[in-house]
C-alpha positions as CSV (number, residue, x, y, z in Angstrom):
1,X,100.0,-18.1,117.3
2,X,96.8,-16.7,119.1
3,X,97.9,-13.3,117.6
4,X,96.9,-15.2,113.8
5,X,93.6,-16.0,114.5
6,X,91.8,-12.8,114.9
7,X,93.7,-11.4,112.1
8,X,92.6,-14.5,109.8
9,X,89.2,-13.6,111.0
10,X,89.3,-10.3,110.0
11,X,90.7,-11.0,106.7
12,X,88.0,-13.7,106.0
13,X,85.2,-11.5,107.2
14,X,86.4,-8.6,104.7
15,X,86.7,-11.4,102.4
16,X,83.0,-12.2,102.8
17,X,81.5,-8.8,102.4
18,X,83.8,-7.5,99.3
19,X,82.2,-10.4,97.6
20,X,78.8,-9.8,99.0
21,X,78.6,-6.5,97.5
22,X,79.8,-7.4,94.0
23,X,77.3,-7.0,91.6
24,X,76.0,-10.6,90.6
25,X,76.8,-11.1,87.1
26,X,74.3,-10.1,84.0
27,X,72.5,-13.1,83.1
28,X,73.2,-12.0,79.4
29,X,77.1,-12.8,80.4
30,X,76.3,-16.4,81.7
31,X,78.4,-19.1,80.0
32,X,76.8,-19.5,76.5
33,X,78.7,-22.2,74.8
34,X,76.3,-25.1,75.3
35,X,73.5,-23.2,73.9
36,X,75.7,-22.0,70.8
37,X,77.0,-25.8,70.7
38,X,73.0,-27.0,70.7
39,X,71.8,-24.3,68.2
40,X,74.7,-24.9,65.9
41,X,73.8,-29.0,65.8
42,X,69.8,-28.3,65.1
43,X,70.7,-26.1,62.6
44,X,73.3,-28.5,60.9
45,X,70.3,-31.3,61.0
46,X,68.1,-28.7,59.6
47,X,70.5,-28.1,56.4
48,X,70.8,-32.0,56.0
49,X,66.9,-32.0,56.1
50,X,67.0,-34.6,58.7
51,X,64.4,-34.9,60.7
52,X,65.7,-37.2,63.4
53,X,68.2,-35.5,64.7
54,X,66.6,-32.2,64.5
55,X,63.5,-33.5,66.4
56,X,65.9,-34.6,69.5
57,X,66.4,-30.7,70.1
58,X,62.4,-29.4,70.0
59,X,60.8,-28.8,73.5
60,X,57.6,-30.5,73.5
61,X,56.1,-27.1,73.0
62,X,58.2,-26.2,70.1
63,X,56.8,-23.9,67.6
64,X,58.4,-22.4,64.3
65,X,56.6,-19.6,62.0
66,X,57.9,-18.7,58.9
67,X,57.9,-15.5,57.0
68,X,54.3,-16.1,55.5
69,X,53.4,-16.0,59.3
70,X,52.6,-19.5,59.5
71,X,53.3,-21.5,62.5
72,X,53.6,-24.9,62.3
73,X,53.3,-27.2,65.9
74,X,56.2,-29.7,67.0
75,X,54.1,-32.5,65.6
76,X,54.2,-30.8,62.2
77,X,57.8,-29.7,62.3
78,X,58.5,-33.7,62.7
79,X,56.5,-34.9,59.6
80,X,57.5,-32.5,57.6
81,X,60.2,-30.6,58.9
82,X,59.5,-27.6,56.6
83,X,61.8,-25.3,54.9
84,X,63.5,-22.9,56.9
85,X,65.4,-20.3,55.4
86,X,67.9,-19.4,58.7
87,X,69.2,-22.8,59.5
88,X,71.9,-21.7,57.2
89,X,75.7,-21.6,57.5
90,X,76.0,-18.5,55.7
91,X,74.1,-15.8,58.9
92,X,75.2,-12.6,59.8
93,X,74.7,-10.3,62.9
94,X,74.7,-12.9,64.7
95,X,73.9,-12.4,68.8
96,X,73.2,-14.5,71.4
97,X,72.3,-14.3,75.2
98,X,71.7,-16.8,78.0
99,X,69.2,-15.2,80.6
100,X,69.6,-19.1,82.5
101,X,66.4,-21.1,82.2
102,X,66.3,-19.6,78.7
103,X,68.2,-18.4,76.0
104,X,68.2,-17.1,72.2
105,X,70.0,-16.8,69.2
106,X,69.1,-14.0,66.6
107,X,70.5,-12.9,63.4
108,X,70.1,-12.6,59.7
109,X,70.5,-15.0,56.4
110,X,69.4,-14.3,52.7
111,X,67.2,-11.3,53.8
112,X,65.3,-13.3,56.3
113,X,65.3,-12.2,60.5
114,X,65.9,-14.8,62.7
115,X,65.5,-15.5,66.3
116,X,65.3,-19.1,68.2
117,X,64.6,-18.8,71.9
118,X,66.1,-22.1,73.5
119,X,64.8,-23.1,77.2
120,X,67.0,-25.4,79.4
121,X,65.7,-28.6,80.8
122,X,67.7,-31.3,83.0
123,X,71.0,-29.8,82.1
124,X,70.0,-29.7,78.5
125,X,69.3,-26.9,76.2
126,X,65.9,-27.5,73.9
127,X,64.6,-25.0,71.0
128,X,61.2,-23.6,72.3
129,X,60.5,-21.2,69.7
130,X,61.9,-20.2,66.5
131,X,60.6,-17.4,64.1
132,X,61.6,-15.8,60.8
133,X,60.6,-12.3,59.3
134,X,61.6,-11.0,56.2
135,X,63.0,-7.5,55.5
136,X,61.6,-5.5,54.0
137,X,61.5,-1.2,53.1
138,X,62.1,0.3,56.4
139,X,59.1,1.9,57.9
140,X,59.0,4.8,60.1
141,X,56.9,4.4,63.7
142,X,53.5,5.3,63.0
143,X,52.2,8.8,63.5
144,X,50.4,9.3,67.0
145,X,46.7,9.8,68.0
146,X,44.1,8.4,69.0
147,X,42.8,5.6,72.2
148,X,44.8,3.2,73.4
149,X,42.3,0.7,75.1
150,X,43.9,-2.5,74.5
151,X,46.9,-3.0,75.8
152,X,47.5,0.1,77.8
153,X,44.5,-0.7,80.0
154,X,43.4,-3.9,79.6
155,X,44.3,-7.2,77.7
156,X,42.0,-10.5,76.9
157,X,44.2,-12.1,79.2
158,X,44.0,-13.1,83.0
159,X,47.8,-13.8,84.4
160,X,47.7,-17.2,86.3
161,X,51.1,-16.6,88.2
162,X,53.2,-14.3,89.8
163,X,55.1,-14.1,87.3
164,X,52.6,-14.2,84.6
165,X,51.1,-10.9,86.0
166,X,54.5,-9.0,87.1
167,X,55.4,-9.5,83.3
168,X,52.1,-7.9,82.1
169,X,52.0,-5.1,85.0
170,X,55.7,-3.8,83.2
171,X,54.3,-4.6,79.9
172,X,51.4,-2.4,79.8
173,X,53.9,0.1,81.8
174,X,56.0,0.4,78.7
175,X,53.1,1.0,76.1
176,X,52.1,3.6,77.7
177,X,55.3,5.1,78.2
178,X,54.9,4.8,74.6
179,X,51.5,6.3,74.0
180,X,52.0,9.1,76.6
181,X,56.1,9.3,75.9
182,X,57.9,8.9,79.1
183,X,61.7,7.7,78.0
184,X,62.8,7.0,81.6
185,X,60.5,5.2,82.5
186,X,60.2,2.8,79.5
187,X,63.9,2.3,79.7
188,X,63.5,0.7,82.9
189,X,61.4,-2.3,81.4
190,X,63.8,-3.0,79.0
191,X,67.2,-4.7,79.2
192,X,70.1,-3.5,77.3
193,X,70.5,-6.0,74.7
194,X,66.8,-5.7,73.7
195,X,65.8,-4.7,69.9
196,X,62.1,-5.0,68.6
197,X,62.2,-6.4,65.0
198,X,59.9,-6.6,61.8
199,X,59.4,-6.4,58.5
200,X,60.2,-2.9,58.3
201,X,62.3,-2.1,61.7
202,X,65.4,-3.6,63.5
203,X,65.3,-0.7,66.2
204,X,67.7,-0.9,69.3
205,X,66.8,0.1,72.5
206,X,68.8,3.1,72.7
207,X,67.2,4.0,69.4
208,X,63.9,3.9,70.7
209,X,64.8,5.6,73.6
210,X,65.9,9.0,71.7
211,X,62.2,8.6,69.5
212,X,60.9,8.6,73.0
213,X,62.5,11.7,74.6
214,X,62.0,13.5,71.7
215,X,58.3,13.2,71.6
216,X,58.2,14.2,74.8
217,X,60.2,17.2,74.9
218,X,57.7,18.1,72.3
219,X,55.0,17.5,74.3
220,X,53.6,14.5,71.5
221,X,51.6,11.6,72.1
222,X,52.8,8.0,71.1
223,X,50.9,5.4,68.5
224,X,48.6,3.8,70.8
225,X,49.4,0.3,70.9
226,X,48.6,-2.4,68.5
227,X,45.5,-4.2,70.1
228,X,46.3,-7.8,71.3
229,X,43.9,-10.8,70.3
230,X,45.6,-13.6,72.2
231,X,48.5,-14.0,74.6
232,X,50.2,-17.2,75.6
233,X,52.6,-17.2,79.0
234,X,55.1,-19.6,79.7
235,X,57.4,-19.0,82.9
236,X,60.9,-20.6,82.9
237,X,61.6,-20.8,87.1
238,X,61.3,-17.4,88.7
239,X,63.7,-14.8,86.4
240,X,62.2,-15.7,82.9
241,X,59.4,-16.2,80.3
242,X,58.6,-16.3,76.9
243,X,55.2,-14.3,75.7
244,X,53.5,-15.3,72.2
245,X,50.6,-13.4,71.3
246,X,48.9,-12.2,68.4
247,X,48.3,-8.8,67.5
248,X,46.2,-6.4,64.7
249,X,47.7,-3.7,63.7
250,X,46.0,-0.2,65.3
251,X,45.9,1.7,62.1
252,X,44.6,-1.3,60.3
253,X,46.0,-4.2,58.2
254,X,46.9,-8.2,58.3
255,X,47.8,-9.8,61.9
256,X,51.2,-10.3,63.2
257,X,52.6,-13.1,65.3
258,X,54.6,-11.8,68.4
259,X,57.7,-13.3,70.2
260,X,58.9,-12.0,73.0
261,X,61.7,-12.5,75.9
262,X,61.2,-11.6,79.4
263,X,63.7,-10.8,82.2
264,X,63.9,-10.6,85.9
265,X,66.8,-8.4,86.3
266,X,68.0,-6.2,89.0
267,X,64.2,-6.5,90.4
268,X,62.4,-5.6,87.2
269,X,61.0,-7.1,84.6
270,X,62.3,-6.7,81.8
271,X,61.9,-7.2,77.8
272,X,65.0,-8.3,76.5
273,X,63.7,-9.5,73.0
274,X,60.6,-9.0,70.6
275,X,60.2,-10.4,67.3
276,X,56.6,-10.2,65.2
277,X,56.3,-11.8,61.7
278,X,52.9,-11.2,59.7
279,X,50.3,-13.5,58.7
280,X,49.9,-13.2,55.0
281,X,47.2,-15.7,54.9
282,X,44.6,-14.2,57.7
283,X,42.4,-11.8,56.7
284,X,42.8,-7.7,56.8
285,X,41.6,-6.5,60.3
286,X,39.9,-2.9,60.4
287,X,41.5,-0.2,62.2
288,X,40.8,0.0,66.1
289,X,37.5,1.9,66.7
290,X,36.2,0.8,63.3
């Protein structure tokens, strides 16, 4: 009997350090059936047009723009609960991811974008944001050239946390890896499942990876980055956050509203979604520089 007991120790202690150095599992493969169960229920209410039971599932910050680019506040969204085109039955490419503290649901219905970022609170899953953008002719990624002052060197925008400013340090990172093409390193401040969708693009990350590396095997520069006009920050624990901010294009044109999805993975921050609808209301903006 005395023989068992160092051997049991010894097999516990392997036990102990196999598991300690297994990989922790992607937060993209966390369990996902409560949110899917949640997003499928708002978007039934949605379809029946009733308010009531739709209302249950906003966060108290909820937000929704449609594809005009208007954005309508939780208060709004509960007196009128206005048409949205994606609470329908009938989507397609259909993906969804929970990160944890947050999660969203993308995909497309009657040539409409989609993508609703839920946020979980006491056990619960809640819609925080939620944004359509139609599709339109593809566009190509604007030529390069020219100064890229906002965002690649500063932002109107002073980062009140931690994790307010590690997000914005990889952020301005990645555009200019963009402007001054640097594939590697942008890759490393973007997760796997990310894509970057509007109007005119549904581009992967592996997609914008190859643009990237060929630019700079060419020795080009990147689009300088569209100049932001406001950002809003809102940090979900320590391993996620949701960015909305509003942008004018560089080369000119009508404002956009921005979504975006922020990871702490492996030790980096990471973009793991971005969606930007424009504001066909607001006025056309001149091109950076004048």
């Amino acid at each position: 009997m005395k023989r068992l007991i160092p051997i049991a120790f010894v097999a516990i202690f392997i036990a102990f350090n196999l598991h300690a150095q297994m990989p922790s599992a992607s937060p993209a493969a966390l369990d996902r059936s409560a949110l899917l169960g949640a997003d499928h229920a708002f978007t039934e209410a949605v379809e029946r047009g009733d308010k009531a039971a739709a209302s249950k599932f906003f966060d108290e910050k909820f937000e929704f723009t449609n594809p005009e680019g208007k954005t309508f506040t939780r208060a709004e969204m509960i007196d009128q609960l206005p048409a949205i085109i994606t609470a329908d039955p009938a989507v397609t490419d259909v993906h969804s991811y929970n990160y944890g503290q947050v999660g969203d649901v993308s995909g497309v219905s009657q040539k409409t974008r989609f993508l609703r970022v839920w946020v979980s609170r006491d056990g619960s899953w809640q819609i925080f944001n939620y944004i359509e953008t139609p599709i339109g002719p593809h566009v190509s990624l604007p030529a390069g050239g020219g100064d890229c002052e906002n965002p690649c060197r500063t932002v109107p925008y002073t980062p009140k946390t931690a994790v307010d400013k590690g997000i914005l340090d990889a952020w301005q990172h990645a555009k200019n890896d963009e402007w001054h093409p640097n594939s590697k390193d942008w890759a490393l401040r973007v997760a796997d499942e990310f894509s970057i969708i509007n109007s005119g693009t549904d581009r992967s990350k592996q997609e914008r990876v190859a643009m990237l590396a060929k630019q700079q095997a060419a020795g080009e520069s990147g689009p300088p980055g569209d100049p932001i006009h406001s950002i809003r920050m809102f940090d979900f624990g320590d391993s996620a956050a949701v960015m909305l901010s509003i942008h004018t294009p560089y080369r000119g044109g009508k404002p956009y509203y921005n979504v975006r999805v922020w990871i702490l993975r492996d030790g980096l921050w990471q973009l793991a979604a971005s969606q930007q609808t424009t504001m066909q209301t607001a006025a056309v903006a001149a091109p950076a520089g004048g």
